[in-house]
N, C-alpha and C positions, 0 to 999 in steps of 0.2 A: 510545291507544285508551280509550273509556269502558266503565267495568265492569262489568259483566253484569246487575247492579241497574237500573242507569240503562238498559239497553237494553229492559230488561224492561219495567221502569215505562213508557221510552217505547209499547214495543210496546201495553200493555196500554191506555195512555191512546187511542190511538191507532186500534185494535181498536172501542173500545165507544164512539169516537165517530163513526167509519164505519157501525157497526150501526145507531145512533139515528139518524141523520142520514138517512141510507138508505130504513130503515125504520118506524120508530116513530115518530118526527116527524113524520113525512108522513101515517103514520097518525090522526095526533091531533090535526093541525094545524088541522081546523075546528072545532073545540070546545076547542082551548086555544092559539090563533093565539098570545096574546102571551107566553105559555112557552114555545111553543117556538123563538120567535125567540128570546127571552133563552138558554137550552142552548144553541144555536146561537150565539149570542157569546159567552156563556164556554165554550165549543170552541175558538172561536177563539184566545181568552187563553191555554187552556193550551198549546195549539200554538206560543203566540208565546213561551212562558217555557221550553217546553222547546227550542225552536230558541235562545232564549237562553241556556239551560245547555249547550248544545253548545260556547259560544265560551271555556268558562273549563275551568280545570284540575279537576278532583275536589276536587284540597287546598289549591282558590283559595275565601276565604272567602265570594265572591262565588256559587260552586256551591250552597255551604249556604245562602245568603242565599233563590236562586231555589227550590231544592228546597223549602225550609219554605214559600214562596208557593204552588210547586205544589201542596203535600202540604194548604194550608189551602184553596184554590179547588176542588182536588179534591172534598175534606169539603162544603165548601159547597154545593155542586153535586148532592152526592147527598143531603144533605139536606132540597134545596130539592125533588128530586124525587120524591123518596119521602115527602116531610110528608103531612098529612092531607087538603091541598087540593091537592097535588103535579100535576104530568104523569100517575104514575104512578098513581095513585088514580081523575082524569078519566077515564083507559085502564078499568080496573077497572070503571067507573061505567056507559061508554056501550058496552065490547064485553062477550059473551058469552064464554065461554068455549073456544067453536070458534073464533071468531077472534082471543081472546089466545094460541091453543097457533099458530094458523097465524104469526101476529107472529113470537114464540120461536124458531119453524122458518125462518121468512126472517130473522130477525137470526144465530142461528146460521151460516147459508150466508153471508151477509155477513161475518162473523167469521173463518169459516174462510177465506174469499177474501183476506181484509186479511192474516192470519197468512200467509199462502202468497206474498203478493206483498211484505209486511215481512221473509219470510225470504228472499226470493232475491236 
Protein backbone atom coordinates (compact mmCIF):
# COMPACT_ATOMS: atom_id res chain seq x y z
CA UNK A 1 0.00 0.00 0.00
CA UNK A 2 1.40 3.62 -0.55
CA UNK A 3 1.64 5.85 2.38
CA UNK A 4 -0.47 8.23 3.45
CA UNK A 5 1.84 11.13 2.19
CA UNK A 6 1.60 10.02 -1.22
CA UNK A 7 -2.07 9.63 -1.06
CA UNK A 8 -2.55 12.94 0.16
CA UNK A 9 -0.25 14.61 -2.35
CA UNK A 10 -2.11 12.60 -4.84
CA UNK A 11 -5.54 13.71 -3.40
CA UNK A 12 -4.53 17.17 -3.11
CA UNK A 13 -2.79 17.40 -6.77
CA UNK A 14 -5.73 16.07 -8.03
CA UNK A 15 -8.44 18.17 -5.93
CA UNK A 16 -7.12 21.64 -7.40
CA UNK A 17 -6.72 20.45 -10.74
CA UNK A 18 -10.57 19.33 -11.06
CA UNK A 19 -11.31 22.97 -9.46
CA UNK A 20 -9.31 24.79 -12.21
CA UNK A 21 -10.28 22.84 -14.82
CA UNK A 22 -13.79 23.04 -14.05
CA UNK A 23 -14.00 26.26 -13.11
CA UNK A 24 -11.46 28.81 -13.29
CA UNK A 25 -10.12 28.04 -16.66
CA UNK A 26 -13.05 28.19 -18.30
CA UNK A 27 -13.62 31.26 -16.56
CA UNK A 28 -10.60 32.98 -17.94
CA UNK A 29 -10.17 31.08 -20.97
CA UNK A 30 -11.11 34.14 -23.24
CA UNK A 31 -8.58 36.51 -22.05
CA UNK A 32 -5.85 34.06 -21.43
CA UNK A 33 -6.70 31.16 -24.03
CA UNK A 34 -2.99 30.26 -24.32
CA UNK A 35 -2.43 29.78 -20.36
CA UNK A 36 -4.87 28.04 -19.85
CA UNK A 37 -4.16 25.51 -22.40
CA UNK A 38 -0.71 25.33 -21.13
CA UNK A 39 -2.28 24.51 -16.99
CA UNK A 40 -4.12 22.28 -18.66
CA UNK A 41 -1.01 20.34 -19.94
CA UNK A 42 0.89 20.45 -17.16
CA UNK A 43 -2.14 18.73 -15.41
CA UNK A 44 -1.87 16.46 -17.42
CA UNK A 45 1.96 15.84 -16.73
CA UNK A 46 1.47 15.70 -13.27
CA UNK A 47 -1.29 13.04 -13.59
CA UNK A 48 1.03 11.11 -15.80
CA UNK A 49 4.13 11.15 -13.02
CA UNK A 50 2.03 10.36 -10.39
CA UNK A 51 0.22 7.48 -12.28
CA UNK A 52 4.00 6.72 -12.68
CA UNK A 53 4.80 6.73 -9.19
CA UNK A 54 2.13 4.28 -8.49
CA UNK A 55 4.12 1.46 -10.37
CA UNK A 56 7.34 1.66 -8.03
CA UNK A 57 7.96 0.86 -4.48
CA UNK A 58 8.35 3.82 -1.92
CA UNK A 59 12.08 2.66 -1.35
CA UNK A 60 12.57 2.19 -5.20
CA UNK A 61 14.87 4.92 -6.08
CA UNK A 62 12.88 5.48 -8.96
CA UNK A 63 9.82 6.87 -6.50
CA UNK A 64 12.21 9.49 -5.24
CA UNK A 65 13.37 10.19 -8.75
CA UNK A 66 9.50 10.93 -9.87
CA UNK A 67 8.46 12.72 -6.52
CA UNK A 68 11.37 15.41 -6.78
CA UNK A 69 9.85 15.75 -10.74
CA UNK A 70 6.53 16.08 -9.28
CA UNK A 71 7.44 18.33 -6.33
CA UNK A 72 9.51 20.69 -9.11
CA UNK A 73 6.49 20.92 -11.96
CA UNK A 74 4.32 21.45 -9.00
CA UNK A 75 6.49 24.76 -7.94
CA UNK A 76 6.65 25.52 -11.42
CA UNK A 77 3.12 25.62 -12.14
CA UNK A 78 2.34 27.75 -9.32
CA UNK A 79 4.59 30.02 -10.03
CA UNK A 80 3.81 30.39 -13.37
CA UNK A 81 0.38 31.17 -12.09
CA UNK A 82 0.66 33.37 -9.68
CA UNK A 83 3.70 35.70 -11.29
CA UNK A 84 2.86 39.02 -12.24
CA UNK A 85 1.53 38.46 -15.63
CA UNK A 86 0.03 34.90 -14.39
CA UNK A 87 -3.71 33.35 -14.96
CA UNK A 88 -4.17 34.44 -11.68
CA UNK A 89 -3.40 38.34 -11.84
CA UNK A 90 -5.41 38.22 -15.72
CA UNK A 91 -8.43 36.90 -13.22
CA UNK A 92 -7.68 39.92 -10.78
CA UNK A 93 -7.54 42.35 -13.74
CA UNK A 94 -10.81 41.61 -15.73
CA UNK A 95 -13.20 40.21 -12.67
CA UNK A 96 -14.65 42.26 -9.98
CA UNK A 97 -14.78 41.25 -6.93
CA UNK A 98 -18.47 39.51 -6.91
CA UNK A 99 -17.47 37.44 -9.34
CA UNK A 100 -13.82 36.33 -7.98
CA UNK A 101 -15.75 35.38 -4.46
CA UNK A 102 -18.69 33.58 -6.89
CA UNK A 103 -15.36 31.59 -8.78
CA UNK A 104 -14.02 30.67 -4.94
CA UNK A 105 -17.55 29.35 -4.21
CA UNK A 106 -17.77 27.03 -7.36
CA UNK A 107 -14.27 25.93 -7.13
CA UNK A 108 -14.92 25.10 -3.44
CA UNK A 109 -18.01 22.85 -4.45
CA UNK A 110 -15.89 21.39 -7.06
CA UNK A 111 -13.22 20.55 -4.40
CA UNK A 112 -15.38 19.12 -2.08
CA UNK A 113 -17.19 16.91 -4.94
CA UNK A 114 -13.56 15.59 -6.07
CA UNK A 115 -12.62 14.99 -2.04
CA UNK A 116 -15.99 12.86 -1.77
CA UNK A 117 -15.57 10.87 -4.77
CA UNK A 118 -11.44 10.48 -4.08
CA UNK A 119 -12.67 9.22 -0.85
CA UNK A 120 -14.98 6.65 -1.55
Amino acid sequence: ALPIFFQQIEKEILAHGEMEEQVFYPAVEEFAPGQTEHAIKEHQELKQILSEMLQFEVDDDEFDTRLMKLMERVQNHVQEEESSNGILAQARKQFDDGRLQELAKQMQQVRRNSEEELAA
